[in-house]
FISEGU-712986 format. One line per 10 residues: their letters; for each residue x, y, z of C-alpha. Coordinates in Angstrom, 1 decimal. Layout:
N
a = X,Y,Z; ...
//
This chain:
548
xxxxxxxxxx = 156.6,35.5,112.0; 155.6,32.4,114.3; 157.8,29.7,113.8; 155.0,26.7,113.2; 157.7,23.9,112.4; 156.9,21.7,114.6; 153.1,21.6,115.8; 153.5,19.4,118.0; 154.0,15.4,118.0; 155.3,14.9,115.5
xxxxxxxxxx = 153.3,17.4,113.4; 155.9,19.0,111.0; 155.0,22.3,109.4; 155.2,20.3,105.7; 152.9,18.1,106.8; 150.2,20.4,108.0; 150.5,22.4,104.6; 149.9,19.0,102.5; 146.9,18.9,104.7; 145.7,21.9,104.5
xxxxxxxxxx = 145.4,23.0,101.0; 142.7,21.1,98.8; 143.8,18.5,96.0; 146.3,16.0,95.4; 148.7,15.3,92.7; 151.9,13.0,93.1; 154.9,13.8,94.0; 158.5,12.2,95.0; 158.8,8.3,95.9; 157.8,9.0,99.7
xxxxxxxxxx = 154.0,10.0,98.0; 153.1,12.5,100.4; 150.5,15.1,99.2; 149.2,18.4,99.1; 145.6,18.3,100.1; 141.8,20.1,100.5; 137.2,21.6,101.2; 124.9,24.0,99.5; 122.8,21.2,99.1; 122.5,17.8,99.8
xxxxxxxxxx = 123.6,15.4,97.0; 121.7,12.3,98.7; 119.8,11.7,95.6; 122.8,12.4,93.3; 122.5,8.7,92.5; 123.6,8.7,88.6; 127.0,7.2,89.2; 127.7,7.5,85.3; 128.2,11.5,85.0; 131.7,13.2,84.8
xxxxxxxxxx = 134.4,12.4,82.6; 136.7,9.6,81.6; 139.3,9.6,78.5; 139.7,13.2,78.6; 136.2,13.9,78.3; 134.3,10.7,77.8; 131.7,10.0,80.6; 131.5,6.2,81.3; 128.3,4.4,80.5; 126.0,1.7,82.3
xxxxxxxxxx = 124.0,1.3,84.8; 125.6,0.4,88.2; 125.4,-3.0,89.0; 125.6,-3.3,93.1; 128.1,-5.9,94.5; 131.7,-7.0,94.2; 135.1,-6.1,95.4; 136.9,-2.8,94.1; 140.7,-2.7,94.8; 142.6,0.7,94.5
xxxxxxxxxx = 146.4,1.5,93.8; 147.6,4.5,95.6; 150.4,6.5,94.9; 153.4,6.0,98.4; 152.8,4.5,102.0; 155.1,3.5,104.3; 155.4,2.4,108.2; 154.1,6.0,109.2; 150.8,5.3,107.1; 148.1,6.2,109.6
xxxxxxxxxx = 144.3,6.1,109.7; 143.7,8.5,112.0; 140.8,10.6,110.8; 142.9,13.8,111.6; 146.1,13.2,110.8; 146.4,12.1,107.0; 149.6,13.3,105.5; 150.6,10.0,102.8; 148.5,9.5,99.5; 147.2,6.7,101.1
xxxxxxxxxx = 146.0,8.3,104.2; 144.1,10.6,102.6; 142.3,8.0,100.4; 141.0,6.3,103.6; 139.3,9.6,105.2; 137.7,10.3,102.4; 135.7,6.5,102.3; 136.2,5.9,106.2; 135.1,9.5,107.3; 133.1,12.1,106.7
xxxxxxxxxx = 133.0,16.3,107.8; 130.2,18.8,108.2; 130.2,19.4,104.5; 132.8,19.1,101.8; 133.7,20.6,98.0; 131.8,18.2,95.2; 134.3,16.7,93.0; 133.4,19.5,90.5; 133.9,22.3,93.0; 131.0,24.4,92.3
xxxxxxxxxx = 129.2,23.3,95.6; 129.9,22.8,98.9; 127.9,20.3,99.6; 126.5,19.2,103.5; 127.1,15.9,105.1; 127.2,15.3,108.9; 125.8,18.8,108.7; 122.1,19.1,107.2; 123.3,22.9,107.3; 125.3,25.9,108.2
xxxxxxxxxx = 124.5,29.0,108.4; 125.6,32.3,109.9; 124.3,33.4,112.9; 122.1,36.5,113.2; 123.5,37.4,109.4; 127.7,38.1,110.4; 129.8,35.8,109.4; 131.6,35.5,113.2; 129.4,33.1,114.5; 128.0,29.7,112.7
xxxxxxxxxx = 125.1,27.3,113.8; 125.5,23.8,112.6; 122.2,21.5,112.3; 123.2,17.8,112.2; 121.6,15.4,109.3; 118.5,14.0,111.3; 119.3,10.1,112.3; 122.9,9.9,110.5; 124.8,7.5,112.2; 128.4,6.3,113.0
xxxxxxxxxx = 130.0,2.8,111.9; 129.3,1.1,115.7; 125.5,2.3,115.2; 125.5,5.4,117.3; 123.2,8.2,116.2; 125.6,11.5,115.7; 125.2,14.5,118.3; 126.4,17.9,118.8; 128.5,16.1,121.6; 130.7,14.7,119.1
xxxxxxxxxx = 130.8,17.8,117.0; 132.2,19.4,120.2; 134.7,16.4,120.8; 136.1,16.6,117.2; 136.4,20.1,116.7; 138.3,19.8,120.8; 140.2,17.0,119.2; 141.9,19.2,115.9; 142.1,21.9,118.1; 144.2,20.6,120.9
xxxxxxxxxx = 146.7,23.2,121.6; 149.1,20.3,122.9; 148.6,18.1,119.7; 147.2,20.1,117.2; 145.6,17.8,114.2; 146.4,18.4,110.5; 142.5,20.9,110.6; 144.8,23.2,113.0; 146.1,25.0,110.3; 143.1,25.8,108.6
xxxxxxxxxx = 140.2,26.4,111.7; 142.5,27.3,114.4; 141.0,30.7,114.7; 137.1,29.1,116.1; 136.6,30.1,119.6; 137.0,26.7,121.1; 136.2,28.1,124.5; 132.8,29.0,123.3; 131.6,26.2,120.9; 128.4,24.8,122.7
xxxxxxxxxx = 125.5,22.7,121.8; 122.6,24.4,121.7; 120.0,21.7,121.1; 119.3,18.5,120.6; 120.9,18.1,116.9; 122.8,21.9,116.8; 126.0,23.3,117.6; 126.9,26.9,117.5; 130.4,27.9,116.4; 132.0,31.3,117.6
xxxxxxxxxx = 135.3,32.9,115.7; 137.8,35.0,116.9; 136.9,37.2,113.9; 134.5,37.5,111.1; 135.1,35.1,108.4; 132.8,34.3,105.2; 135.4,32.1,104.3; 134.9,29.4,107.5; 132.6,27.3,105.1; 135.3,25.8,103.0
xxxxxxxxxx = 137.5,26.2,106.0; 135.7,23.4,108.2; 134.6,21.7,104.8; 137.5,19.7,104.6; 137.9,15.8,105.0; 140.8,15.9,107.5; 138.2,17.8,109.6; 136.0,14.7,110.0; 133.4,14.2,113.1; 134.4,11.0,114.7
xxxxxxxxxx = 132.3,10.1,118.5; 133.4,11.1,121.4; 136.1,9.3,123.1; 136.8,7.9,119.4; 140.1,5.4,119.5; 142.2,5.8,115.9; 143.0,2.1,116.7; 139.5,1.1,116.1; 138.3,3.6,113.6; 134.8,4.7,113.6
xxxxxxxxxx = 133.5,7.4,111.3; 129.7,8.0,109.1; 131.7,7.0,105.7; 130.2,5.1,103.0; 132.8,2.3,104.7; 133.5,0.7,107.8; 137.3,-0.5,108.6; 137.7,-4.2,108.6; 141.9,-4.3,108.5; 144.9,-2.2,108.2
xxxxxxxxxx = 148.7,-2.7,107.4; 150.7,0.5,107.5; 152.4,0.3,103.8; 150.9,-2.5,102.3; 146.9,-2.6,102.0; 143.7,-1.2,104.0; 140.4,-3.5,103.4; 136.8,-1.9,104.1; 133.3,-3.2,104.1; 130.1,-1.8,102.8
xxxxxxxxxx = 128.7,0.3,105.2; 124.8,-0.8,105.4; 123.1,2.0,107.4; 124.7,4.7,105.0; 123.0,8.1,104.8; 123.2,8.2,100.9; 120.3,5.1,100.3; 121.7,2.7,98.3; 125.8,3.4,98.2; 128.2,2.5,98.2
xxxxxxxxxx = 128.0,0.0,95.0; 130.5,-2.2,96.2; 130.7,-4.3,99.0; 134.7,-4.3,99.8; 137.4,-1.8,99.4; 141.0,-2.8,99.5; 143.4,-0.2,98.8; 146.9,-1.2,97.8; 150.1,1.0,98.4; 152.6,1.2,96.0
xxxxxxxxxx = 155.6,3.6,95.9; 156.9,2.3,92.7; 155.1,4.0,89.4; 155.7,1.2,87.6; 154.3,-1.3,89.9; 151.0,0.6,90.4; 150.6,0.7,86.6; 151.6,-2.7,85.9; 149.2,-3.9,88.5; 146.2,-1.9,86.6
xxxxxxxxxx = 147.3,-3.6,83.3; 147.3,-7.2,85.0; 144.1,-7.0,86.5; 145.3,-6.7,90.5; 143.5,-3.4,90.8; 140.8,-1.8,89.1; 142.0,1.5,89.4; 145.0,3.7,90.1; 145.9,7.4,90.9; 148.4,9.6,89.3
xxxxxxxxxx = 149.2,7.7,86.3; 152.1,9.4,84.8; 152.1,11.4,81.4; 154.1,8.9,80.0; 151.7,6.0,80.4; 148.9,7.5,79.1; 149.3,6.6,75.2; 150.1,2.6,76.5; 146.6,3.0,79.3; 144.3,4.6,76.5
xxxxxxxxxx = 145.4,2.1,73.7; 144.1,-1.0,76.2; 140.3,-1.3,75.3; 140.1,-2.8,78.8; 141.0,0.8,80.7; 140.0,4.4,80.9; 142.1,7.5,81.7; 140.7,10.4,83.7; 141.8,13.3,83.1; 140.7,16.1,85.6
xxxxxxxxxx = 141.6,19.8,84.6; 141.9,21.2,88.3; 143.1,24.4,89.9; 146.6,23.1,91.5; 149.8,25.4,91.0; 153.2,25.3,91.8; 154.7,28.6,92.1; 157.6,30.1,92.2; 158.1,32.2,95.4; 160.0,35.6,95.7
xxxxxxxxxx = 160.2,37.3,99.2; 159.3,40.8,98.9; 161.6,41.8,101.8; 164.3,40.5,100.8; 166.3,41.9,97.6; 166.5,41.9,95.0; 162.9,40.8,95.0; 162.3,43.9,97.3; 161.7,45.9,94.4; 158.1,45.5,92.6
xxxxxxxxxx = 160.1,45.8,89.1; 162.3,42.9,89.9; 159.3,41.5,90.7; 156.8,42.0,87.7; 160.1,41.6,85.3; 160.7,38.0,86.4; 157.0,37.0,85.7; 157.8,38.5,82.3; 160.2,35.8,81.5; 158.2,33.2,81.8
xxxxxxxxxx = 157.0,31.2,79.0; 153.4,29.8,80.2; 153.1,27.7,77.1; 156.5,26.4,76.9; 156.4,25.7,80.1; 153.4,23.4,79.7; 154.4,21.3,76.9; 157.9,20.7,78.5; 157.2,20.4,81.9; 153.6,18.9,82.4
xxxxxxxxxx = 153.9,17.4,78.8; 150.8,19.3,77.8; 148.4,18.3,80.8; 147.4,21.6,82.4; 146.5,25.2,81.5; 148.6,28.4,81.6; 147.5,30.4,84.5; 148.0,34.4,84.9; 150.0,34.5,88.5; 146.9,34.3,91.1
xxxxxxxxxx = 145.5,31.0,92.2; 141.6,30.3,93.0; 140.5,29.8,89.4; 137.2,28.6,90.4; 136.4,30.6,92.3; 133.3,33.0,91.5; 135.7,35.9,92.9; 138.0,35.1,90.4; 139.3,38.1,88.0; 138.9,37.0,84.8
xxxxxxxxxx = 139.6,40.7,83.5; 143.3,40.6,84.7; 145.8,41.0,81.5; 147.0,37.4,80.8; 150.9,38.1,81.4; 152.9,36.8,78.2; 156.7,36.4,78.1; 158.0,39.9,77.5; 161.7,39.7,77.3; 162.4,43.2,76.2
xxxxxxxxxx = 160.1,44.8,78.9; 161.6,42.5,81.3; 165.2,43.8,80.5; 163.9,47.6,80.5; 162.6,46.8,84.5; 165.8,45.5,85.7; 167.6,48.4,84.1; 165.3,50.4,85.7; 165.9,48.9,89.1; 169.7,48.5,88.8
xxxxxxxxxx = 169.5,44.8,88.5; 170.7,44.6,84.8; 172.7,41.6,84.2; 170.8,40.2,87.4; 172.4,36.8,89.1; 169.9,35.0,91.5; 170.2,31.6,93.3; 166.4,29.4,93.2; 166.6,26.7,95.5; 164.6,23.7,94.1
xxxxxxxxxx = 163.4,19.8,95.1; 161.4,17.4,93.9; 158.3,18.1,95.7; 155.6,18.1,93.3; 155.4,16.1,89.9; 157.6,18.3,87.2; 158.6,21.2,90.2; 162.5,20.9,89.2; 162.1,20.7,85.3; 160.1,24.0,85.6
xxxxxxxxxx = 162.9,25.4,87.5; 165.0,24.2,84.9; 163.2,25.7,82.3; 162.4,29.0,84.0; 166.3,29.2,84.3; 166.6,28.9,80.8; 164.1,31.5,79.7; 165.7,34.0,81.9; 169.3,33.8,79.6; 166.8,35.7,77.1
xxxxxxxxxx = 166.7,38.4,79.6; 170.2,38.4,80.4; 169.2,36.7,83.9; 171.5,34.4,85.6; 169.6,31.8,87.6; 171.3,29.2,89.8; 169.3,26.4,90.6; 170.0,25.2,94.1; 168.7,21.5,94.2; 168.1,19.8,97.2
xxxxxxxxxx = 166.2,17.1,98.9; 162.1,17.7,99.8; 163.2,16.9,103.7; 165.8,19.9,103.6; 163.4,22.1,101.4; 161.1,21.6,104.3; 163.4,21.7,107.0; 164.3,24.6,109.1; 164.9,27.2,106.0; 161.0,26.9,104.9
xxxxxxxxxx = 159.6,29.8,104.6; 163.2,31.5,104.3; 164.7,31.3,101.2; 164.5,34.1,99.0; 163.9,32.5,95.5; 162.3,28.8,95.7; 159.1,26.8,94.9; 156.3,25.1,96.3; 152.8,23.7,95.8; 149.3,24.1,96.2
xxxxxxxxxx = 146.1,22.5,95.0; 142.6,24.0,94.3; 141.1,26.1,97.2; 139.1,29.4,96.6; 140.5,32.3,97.3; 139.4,33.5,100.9; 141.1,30.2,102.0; 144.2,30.0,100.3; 144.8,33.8,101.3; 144.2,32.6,105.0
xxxxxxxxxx = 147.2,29.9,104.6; 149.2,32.0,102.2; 149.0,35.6,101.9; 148.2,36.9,105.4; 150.6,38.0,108.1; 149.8,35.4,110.7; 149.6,33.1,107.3; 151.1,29.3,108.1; 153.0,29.3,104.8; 153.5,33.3,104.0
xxxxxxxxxx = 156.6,32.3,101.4; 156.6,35.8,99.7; 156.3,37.0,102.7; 153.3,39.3,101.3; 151.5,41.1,103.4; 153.3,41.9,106.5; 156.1,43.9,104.3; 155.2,47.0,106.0; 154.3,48.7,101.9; 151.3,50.4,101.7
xxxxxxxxxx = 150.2,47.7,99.5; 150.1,45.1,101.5; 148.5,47.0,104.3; 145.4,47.7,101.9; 145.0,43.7,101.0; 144.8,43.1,104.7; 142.4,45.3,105.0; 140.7,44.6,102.2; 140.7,41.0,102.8; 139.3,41.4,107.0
xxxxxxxxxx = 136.3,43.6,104.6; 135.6,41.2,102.6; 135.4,38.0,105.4; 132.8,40.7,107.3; 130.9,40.3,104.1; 128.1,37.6,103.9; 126.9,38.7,100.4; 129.0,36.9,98.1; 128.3,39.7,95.4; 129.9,42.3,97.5
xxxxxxxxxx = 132.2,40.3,99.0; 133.5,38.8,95.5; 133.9,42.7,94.1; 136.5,43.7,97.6; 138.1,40.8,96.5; 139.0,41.5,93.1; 140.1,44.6,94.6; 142.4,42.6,96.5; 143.8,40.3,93.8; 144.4,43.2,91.9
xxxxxxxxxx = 147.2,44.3,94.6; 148.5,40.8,94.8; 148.9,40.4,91.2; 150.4,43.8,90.4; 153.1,43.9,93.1; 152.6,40.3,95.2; 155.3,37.3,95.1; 154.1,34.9,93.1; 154.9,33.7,89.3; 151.8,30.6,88.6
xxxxxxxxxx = 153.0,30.1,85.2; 150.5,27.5,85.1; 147.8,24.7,86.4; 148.5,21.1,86.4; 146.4,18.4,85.4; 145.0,15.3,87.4; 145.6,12.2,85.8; 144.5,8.6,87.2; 143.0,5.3,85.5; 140.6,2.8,85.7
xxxxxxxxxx = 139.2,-0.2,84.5; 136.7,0.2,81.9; 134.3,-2.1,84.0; 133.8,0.6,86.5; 131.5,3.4,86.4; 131.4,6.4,88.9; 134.5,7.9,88.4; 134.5,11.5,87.7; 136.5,14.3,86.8; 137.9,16.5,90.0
xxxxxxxxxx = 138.5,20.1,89.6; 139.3,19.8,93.1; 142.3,17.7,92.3; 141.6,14.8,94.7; 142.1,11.7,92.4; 139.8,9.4,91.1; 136.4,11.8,91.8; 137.6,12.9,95.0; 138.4,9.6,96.6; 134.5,8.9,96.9
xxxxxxxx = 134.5,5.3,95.8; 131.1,5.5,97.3; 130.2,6.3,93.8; 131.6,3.9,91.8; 130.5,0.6,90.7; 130.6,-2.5,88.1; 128.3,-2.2,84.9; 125.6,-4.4,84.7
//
């Protein structure tokens, strides 16, 4: 396997993966994240939809004007605001509101919905080659109509094999050599290979069109707002931007968003009034946030997971019954009371739950500590010792490794937690350690496979796929089938096919999926619930506004 830990610049391999998965969710003080990508939604001007309390859609109509100012979870002297390099919390909140893509997951992640782009489609019906129409007359911040120049220059820009952005990760397999304009307002887009999955791969923020010879010093993008100031690790302010494609948004007329790496802090500045609105409140705040008549929680039910990782090659995970019996030890519920405090969902080992691929008709696996003893016995491994190698990388990550340890005593399992930084989890042993954790956010399937699950994968943990089994062989094969497939019907029956192998003998356990939890003043309307797990409505403050 290519070693991809350093990308270049800088670029660390844990860096790329926060910015290549889709969602966000908190994690240690440093607030780095894990992040994500139909019709237009130009008229989708009912800012009062979604939910807030749970399940409680704000009411009012949106009263245009004012100043909104945003918490944010981290920041630091690396903060950037580079439109291709977000890595921090922070950084990802200013793409979304200073930049925009070709097209991009709604909120709700049913669409995908087009925005430099007035569409994509494939060309001549295979899914290797992709024709991109601009949005007639959109414009930049400086007033500069967008062209299939730019498009060139941005996708060159990610793509640079000596300073490969964050989008590397995910579109690194378009033909560079061969992307050309082909008219006034269209670009054509040639793969290496057939992929129906390059939608959502090229619909992600971090893979924003910015102008040619753009300058990240002086940031120009087509976002609802234009950059006025920047301090690395204290506060970003924005302005409306006036000659926005959506008529009539954003509501507001300033954006400041305020970094804070303190939990605390961020929610002590909600309840005194400094900011309107914060991301990742924690679990434990939420009774004293929803008992202030002044505030809302939102609560988004998304599709993140944080696994726990077992390399197939290596043993004792090298047998499938090792394998299947440690997913029988896990306690889904348990694990969601104790560990997210009841804010998620259990979840049945395979990611992509919204997905319309998604195999619903897959047994839900239930803790079966009898069955799980019989399978070690079966495979020798009775009385089985293994080391998992923990840190605090996501929100609750260690507790569940706690946990898991615990349930496995049932079994007669021995599990030694190995607890150690996030910079040494993510140092030169990523990607090596036989028994460990990780996460991921909400992506559909085709994609996450693509980062995850594939030989040439960026983050293969399990190391699935290229284990030489017949198994594995038959996904890849069944997964290059299914990208050759442009009818999503067809396609979305190989690809059960597929998850079928990876949930039967891949290296998974997804006990369960998390919660997104933020909070804002009740003043505001806008904010929506994000099954894509980008706080606060997917960042798009574009949205949100005060009552009238």
């Amino acid at each position: 396997m290519t070693d991809n830990n350093n990308l270049g610049d800088g670029l660390t391999r844990r860096q790329v993966l926060h910015g290549a998965i889709a969602g966000a969710g908190v994690l240690s003080a440093s607030g780095l994240i894990a992040a994500c990508g139909g019709s237009s939604s130009s008229n989708n001007s009912n800012p009062s939809a979604g939910a807030a309390s749970g399940s409680k859609p704000t009411s009012g109509a949106v009263k245009p004007g004012g100043s909104l100012s945003v918490g944010a979870t981290g920041g630091g002297a690396k903060d950037t605001i580079d439109a291709h390099l977000p890595t921090a919390d922070t950084d990802i909140m200013r793409c979304w509101n200073l930049y925009e893509p070709l097209a991009v997951r709604t909120p709700d992640f049913g669409t995908l919905e087009m925005m430099v782009a007035e569409s994509i489609v494939a060309e001549h019906g295979k899914t290797d080659s992709w024709i991109v129409t601009l949005r007639p007359g959109i414009e930049f911040h400086n007033g500069k109509t967008v062209t299939p120049e730019d498009v060139v220059f941005s996708l060159q820009r990610i793509l640079d094999p000596k300073d490969p952005k964050v989008g590397a990760a995910s579109i690194g397999y378009i033909d560079l050599g061969g992307v050309k304009k082909i008219s006034s307002n269209q670009v054509r887009i040639p793969l290496k290979f057939a992929n129906a999955g390059f939608l959502d791969d090229i619909g992600q923020y971090f893979n924003a069109i910015v102008p040619v010879g753009y300058d990240p010093t002086k940031p120009v993008g087509t976002g609802a707002f234009m950059y006025k100031s920047f301090t690395p690790g204290q506060q970003s302010v924005f302005t409306k931007f006036p000659n926005y494609w959506q008529h009539g948004k954003p509501y507001v007329d300033t954006l400041t968003i305020i970094d804070f790496t303190d939990d605390t802090a961020r929610v002590n500045a909600l309840l005194g009034g400094q900011v309107q609105a914060i991301d990742n409140l924690p679990t434990g705040q939420i009774a004293q946030v929803e008992s202030n008549s002044s505030l809302k929680v939102l609560i988004s039910h998304t599709g993140q997971w944080q696994p726990f990782t077992m390399r197939v090659d290596q043993a004792p995970f090298s047998d499938v019954r090792v394998r299947q019996a440690m997913r029988l030890i896990a306690d889904r519920p348990q694990m969601v009371e104790q560990v997210l405090s009841g804010q998620g969902r259990i979840a049945n080992d395979m990611y992509a739950p919204f997905d319309p691929a998604y195999d619903t008709s897959l047994p839900q696996r239930v803790q079966d500590i009898e069955q799980a003893k019989s399978l070690l016995k079966q495979a020798g491994h009775a009385g089985l010792t293994v080391q998992l190698t923990t840190a605090p990388v996501f929100q609750g990550v260690v507790q569940a490794a706690e946990v898991f340890a615990q349930q496995a005593t049932a079994a007669g399992v021995n599990v030694k937690l190995q607890k150690l930084d996030t910079g040494t989890f993510y140092g030169p042993n990523y990607l090596k350690w036989t028994f460990a954790q990780d996460f991921w956010a909400t992506r559909e399937y085709l994609p996450q496979v693509a980062q995850g699950s594939l030989p040439n994968s960026p983050f293969n943990e399990c190391h699935w796929a290229f284990s030489g089994t017949e198994d594995a062989a038959q996904f890849v094969k069944l997964i290059n089938e299914a990208r050759a497939t442009l009818d999503e019907g067809k396609r979305n029956q190989i690809l059960q096919q597929a998850e079928t192998l990876e949930y039967n003998n891949g290296g998974y356990i997804i006990p369960y999926f998390s919660n997104q939890i933020d909070a804002y003043s009740s003043k505001l309307t806008g904010f929506v619930e994000a099954k894509s797990g980008f706080p606060l409505g997917n960042y798009w403050f574009k949205n949100v506004g005060y009552i009238s």
